[in-house]
N, C-alpha and C positions, 0 to 999 in steps of 0.2 A: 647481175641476173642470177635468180635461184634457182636451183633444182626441187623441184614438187615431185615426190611421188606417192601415187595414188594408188592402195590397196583394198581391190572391192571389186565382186561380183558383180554388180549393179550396173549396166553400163549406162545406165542415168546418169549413176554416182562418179563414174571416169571423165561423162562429158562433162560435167557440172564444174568439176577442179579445171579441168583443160580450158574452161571458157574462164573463168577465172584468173588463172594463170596468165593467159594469154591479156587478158585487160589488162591486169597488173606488170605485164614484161617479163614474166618468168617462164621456165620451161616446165614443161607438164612431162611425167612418167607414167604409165599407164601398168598395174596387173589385175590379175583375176583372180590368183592362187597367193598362196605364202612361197610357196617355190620359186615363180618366177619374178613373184617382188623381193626376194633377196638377192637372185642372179641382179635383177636389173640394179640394188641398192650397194651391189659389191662396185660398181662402178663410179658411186661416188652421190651424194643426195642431201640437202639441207635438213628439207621436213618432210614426214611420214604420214599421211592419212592412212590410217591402220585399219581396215573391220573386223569387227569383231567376229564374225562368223563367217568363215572362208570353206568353201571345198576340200581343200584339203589339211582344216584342223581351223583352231582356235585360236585366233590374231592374238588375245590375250595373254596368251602361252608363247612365243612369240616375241614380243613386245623388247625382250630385250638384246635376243638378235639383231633388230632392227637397230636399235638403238645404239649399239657395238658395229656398226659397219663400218668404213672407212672416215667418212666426214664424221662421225659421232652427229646421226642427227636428231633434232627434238621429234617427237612421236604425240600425234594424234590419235586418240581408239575415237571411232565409230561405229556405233552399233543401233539396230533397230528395234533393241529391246532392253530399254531402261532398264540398271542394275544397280540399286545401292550399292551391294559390295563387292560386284566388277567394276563398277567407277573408283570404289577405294582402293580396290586390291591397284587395278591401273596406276592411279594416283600416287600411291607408296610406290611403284615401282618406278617414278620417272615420268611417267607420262604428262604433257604440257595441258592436256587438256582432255577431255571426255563428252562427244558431243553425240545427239540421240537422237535415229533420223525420225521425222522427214526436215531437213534441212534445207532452207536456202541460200543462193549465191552468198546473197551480201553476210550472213554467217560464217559462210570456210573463207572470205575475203578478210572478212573482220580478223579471224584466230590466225590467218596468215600474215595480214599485219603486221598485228603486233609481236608473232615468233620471231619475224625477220628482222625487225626492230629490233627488239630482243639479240638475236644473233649478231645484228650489225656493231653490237654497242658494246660487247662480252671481250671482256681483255683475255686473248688468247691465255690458257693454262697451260700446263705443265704435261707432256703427252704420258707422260708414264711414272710413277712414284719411285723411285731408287733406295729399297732398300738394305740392311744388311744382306749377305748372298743364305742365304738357306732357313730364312726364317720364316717367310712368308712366298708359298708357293701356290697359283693357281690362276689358269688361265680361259675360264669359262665365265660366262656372261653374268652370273652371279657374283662373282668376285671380280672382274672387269668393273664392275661398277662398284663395288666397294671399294677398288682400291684407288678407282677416280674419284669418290668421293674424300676417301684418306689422304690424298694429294691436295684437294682443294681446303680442306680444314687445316694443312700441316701449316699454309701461308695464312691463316688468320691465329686473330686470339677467341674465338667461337667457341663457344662450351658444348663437346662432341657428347652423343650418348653411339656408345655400340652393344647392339643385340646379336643374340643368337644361342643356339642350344648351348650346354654341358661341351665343353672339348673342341670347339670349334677354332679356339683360339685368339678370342676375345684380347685377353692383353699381351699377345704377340703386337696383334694390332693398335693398342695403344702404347707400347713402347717404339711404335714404327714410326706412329706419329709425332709421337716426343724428338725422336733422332732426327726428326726431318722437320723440326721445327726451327722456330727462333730462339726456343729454348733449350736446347740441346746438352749448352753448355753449364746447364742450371740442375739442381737436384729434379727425380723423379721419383714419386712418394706413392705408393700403394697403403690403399684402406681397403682390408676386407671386413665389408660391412657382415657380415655373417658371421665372422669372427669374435665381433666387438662384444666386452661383457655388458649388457643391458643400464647397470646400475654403472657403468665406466667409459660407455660411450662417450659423455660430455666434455669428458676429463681427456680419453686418448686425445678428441680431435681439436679443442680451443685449447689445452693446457690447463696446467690450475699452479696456484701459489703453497707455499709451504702450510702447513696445518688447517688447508680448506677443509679438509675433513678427516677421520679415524684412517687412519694409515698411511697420511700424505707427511713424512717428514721432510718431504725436501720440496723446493719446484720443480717444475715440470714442464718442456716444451710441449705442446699441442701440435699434430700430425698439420695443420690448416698451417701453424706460423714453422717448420720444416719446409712446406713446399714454398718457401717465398720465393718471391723470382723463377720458380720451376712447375711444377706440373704434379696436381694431386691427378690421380687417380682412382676414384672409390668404386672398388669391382663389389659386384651386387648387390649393386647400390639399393633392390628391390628389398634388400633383408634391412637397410637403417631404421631403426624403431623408428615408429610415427611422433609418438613424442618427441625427438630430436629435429624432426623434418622441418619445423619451423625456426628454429634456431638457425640449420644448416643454411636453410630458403636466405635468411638474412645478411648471413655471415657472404653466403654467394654474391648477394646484390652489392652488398657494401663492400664486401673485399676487407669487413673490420665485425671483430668479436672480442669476447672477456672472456680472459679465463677464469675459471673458479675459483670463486677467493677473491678476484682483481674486483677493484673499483674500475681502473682505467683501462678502456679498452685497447685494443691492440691491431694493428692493420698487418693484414700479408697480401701481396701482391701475386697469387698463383693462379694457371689455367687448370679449370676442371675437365677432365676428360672421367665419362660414368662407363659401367658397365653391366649386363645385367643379363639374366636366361626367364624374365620370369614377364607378363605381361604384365606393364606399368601402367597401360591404358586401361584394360581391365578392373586393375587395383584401386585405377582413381573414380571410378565408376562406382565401385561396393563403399569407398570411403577407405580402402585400406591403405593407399598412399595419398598424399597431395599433389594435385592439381596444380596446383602453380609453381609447385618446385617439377612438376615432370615437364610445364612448358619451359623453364629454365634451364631444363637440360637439354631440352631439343634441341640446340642452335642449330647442329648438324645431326643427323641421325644414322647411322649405319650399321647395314645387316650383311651379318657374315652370314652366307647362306651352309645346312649343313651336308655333310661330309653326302649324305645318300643323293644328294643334288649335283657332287661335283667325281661325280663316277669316271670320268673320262681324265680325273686329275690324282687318281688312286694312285695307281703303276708309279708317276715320279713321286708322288709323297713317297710310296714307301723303300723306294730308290734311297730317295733321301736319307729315310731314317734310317736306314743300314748302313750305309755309309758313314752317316753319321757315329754311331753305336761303334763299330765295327773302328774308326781311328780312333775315339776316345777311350778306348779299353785294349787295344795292342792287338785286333783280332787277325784276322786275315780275312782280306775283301770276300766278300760273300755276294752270288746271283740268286736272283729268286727265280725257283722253278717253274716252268709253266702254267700245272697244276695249284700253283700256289696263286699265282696270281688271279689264276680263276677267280678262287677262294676268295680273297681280296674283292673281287668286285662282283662277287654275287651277297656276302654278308652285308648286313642291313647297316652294321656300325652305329647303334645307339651312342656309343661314348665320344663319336669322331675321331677328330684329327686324332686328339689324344691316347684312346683305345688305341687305333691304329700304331702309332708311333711303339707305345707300350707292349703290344703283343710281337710286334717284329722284333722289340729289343728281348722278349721272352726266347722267340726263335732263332736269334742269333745265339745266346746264351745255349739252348739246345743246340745248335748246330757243332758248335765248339770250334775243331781247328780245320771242319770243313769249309769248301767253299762256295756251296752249294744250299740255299735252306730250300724245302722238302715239305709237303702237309703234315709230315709228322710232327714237323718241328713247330707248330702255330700248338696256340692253346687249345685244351681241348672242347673248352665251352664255346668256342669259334668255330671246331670241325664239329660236334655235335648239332650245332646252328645249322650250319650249311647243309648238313646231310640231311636234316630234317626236309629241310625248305625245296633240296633236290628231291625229295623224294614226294613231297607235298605238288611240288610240278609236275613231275610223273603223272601220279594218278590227275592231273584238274587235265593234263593232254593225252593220254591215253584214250582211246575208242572205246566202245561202251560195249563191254564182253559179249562174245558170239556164246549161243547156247551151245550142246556138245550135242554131236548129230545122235536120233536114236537109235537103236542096236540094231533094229530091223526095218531096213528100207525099199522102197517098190525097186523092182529092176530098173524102169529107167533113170531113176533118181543114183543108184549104184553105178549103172553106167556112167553117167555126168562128171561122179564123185572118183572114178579109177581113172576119164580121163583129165580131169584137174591135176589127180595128183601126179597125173605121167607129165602133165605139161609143168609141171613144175620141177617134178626130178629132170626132167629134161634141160630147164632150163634156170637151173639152181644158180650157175655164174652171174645171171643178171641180176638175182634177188638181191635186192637191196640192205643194209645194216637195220637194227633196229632202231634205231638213233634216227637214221636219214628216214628213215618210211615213219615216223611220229614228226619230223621235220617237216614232210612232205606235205603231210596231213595238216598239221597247223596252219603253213602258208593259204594251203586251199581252203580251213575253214576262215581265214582270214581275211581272201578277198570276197569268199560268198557275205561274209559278212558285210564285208565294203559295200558291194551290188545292192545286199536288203537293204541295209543306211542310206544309201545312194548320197555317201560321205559325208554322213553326218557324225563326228565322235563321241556324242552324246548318246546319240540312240544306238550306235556299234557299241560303246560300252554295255551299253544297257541290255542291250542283246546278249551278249559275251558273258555278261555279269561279273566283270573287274572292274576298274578302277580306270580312268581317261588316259594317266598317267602311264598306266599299264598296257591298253592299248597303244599310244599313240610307241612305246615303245616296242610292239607287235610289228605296227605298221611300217617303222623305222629299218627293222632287222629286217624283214619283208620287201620292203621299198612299194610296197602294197599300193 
């Protein structure tokens, strides 16, 4: 017997699973909110009928909390308002399915089906990927799922692509894969396609024979017959000239190419793992990559998601990399200051993991034979960042300045004005910081907000005039 749980407003939509369920022999779980369908899915859940549009925030946003609970279950979005690219975004993220009410029975029976089929038939994996200690850190539902996906490609021979911004750490993650494969014990071959010279591409990666051309005196292995039995690698893979892309396309399918100069072609037996910052899906749309080699690379697909997503995983990266820095060069263990960590997690980190790593080893370097690193000791295009950005919050939460009284006012108006200000000399001890009374203020204009929205995130954004993302972290800090 299954566990069902049903997340949805509608109590149509609760009875509708519950009678289903029940025909089928399974157990129904009933919420209304994202809150209390995560309490209830900490308990343990198969599948997940998700709505998209909950009370308190956006199932969509979501979607992979749920899918990180304990049973790891498969996730259903449902929603009342058909979305191309909430169905897609969905769909890239895991989701089994995307369905669009108004809904009948025999529809959530059908999709329940076959998940559970699906589930019944699924040879238990691997709960967690084991890999080197300090190379890949990160324990949020973005990287939770990338790393169960990095587990499930480590046991095939699947030609992996992984995305993700500049610094994220792209081929940490294909070296993790390598270690944890079947090939482990096999060469592992990096191509940086960005690197390669245009007019030498052909030659780095199939090889070529003695005097194929003006300056070939000698032969030459090919990067493709190097990875035999082992694992190329081609990191940005977005930059391989398009003229090669059908060669490469070939050489992938057959496992066999010529090299320059040869008559006789030549076979290598290597797993491709790609990698890339740039959108390949995009690219094949304008014509500026190919199509049929970007399906060739999908086997498996995974997104390292970036650094400004995994905020709550800052503090131990940069733990990390002190420590790190800090026995590689004879330092003395070094903490990071309070103030510093602030810093850390209020900067935006365009460059990621990388930046990060980089600037702590600049501040260790600063720090010298203390043990202690300090704001002073970060770069200063980091505290210039920051201070901006603090001060850019100030003014958007600041009150909207009192005019200054005029010089001459009616007696009772004076009156009013000498006993305010007694009641406040009076009572100076209770006045508040200025810090806490702009704290005060924000929470209250936060839930007015809430009340006008009457919980909608969309329309509180809109109101607010930030960003959902920015909100819902409002609401978060708040508990709104």
């Amino acid at each position: 017997m299954a566990r069902i749980l049903v997340v949805d407003d509608e109590a149509l939509m609760r009875t509708m699973v519950e009678v289903v369920c029940t025909r089928m022999g399974h157990e129904a779980v009933c919420a209304s909110s994202i809150k209390e369908g995560l309490a209830l899915g900490g308990q343990g859940v198969d599948v997940v009928l998700l709505d998209a549009w909950l009370p308190d925030g956006n199932g969509l946003e979501f979607q992979r909390e749920f899918a990180n609970l304990p049973e790891e279950p498969d996730i259903v979005i449902i929603t009342g308002h058909g979305d191309g690219d909430a169905a897609e975004a969905a769909l890239r993220s895991g989701a089994w399915e995307f369905l669009t009410k108004p809904l009948q029975i025999r529809d959530i029976e059908q999709c329940l089906r076959h998940i559970l089929a699906f589930r019944q038939g699924r040879k238990p994996g691997p709960a967690s990927l084991k890999v080197d200690s300090g190379h890949i850190l990160g324990s949020g539902p973005g990287m939770a799922q990338a790393l169960k996906l990095l587990a499930q490609a480590a046991q095939s021979e699947v030609n992996v692509l992984i995305l993700g911004e500049t610094g994220v750490g792209k081929e940490l993650f294909a070296k993790a894969l390598f270690r944890n494969s079947g090939r482990a014990a096999q060469p592992f071959v990096t191509v940086d396609c960005a690197s390669l010279p245009e007019t030498l591409v052909e030659s780095h990666l199939f090889g070529h024979s003695r005097g194929a051309f003006t300056g070939a005196e000698r032969a030459r292995e090919g990067l493709l017959l190097a990875a035999h039995k082992g694992t190329l690698f081609l990191d940005e893979v977005g930059d391989l000239p398009l003229v090669m892309q059908g060669a490469f396309l070939r050489a992938l399918e057959l496992r066999r190419f010529r090299p320059v100069g040869e008559v006789h072609e030549v076979d290598s037996d290597f797993r491709l793992v790609a990698a890339t910052n740039r959108d390949l899906e995009g690219m094949a749309r304008t014509g500026q990559f190919r199509g049929d080699l970007l399906y060739r690379l999908q086997g498996i697909t995974i997104v390292i998601p970036p650094l400004r997503e995994r905020r709550d995983e800052i503090p131990g990266l940069a733990r990390q990399a002190v420590t790190a820095f800090c026995l590689r060069n004879d330092l003395p263990e070094k903490a990071l200051a309070e103030p510093v960590l602030d810093m850390l997690m209020e900067y935006p980190w365009p460059g990621n993991v990388r930046e990060l790593i980089h600037a702590l080893e600049r501040a260790c370097l600063a720090a010298g034979e203390g043990d202690l690193i300090l704001p002073g000791h970060l770069p200063t295009q980091m505290r210039v960042a920051v201070a901006r950005h603090r001060v850019s919050r100030g003014r958007e939460q600041s009150p909207e300045p009192v005019p200054p009284p005029a010089r001459t006012l009616p007696a009772a108006h004076a009156e009013n004005g000498r006993a305010g200000a007694a009641a406040i000399a009076g009572g100076s001890g209770d006045l508040p910081s200025l810090r806490e009374w702009k704290s005060r203020a924000e929470e209250e204009y936060v839930r007015r907000v809430m009340t006008v929205s009457a919980g909608d995130a969309r329309r509180a954004a809109g109101v607010a005039g930030i960003s959902r993302g920015h909100w819902y972290e409002l609401v978060k800090k708040y508990h709104a």
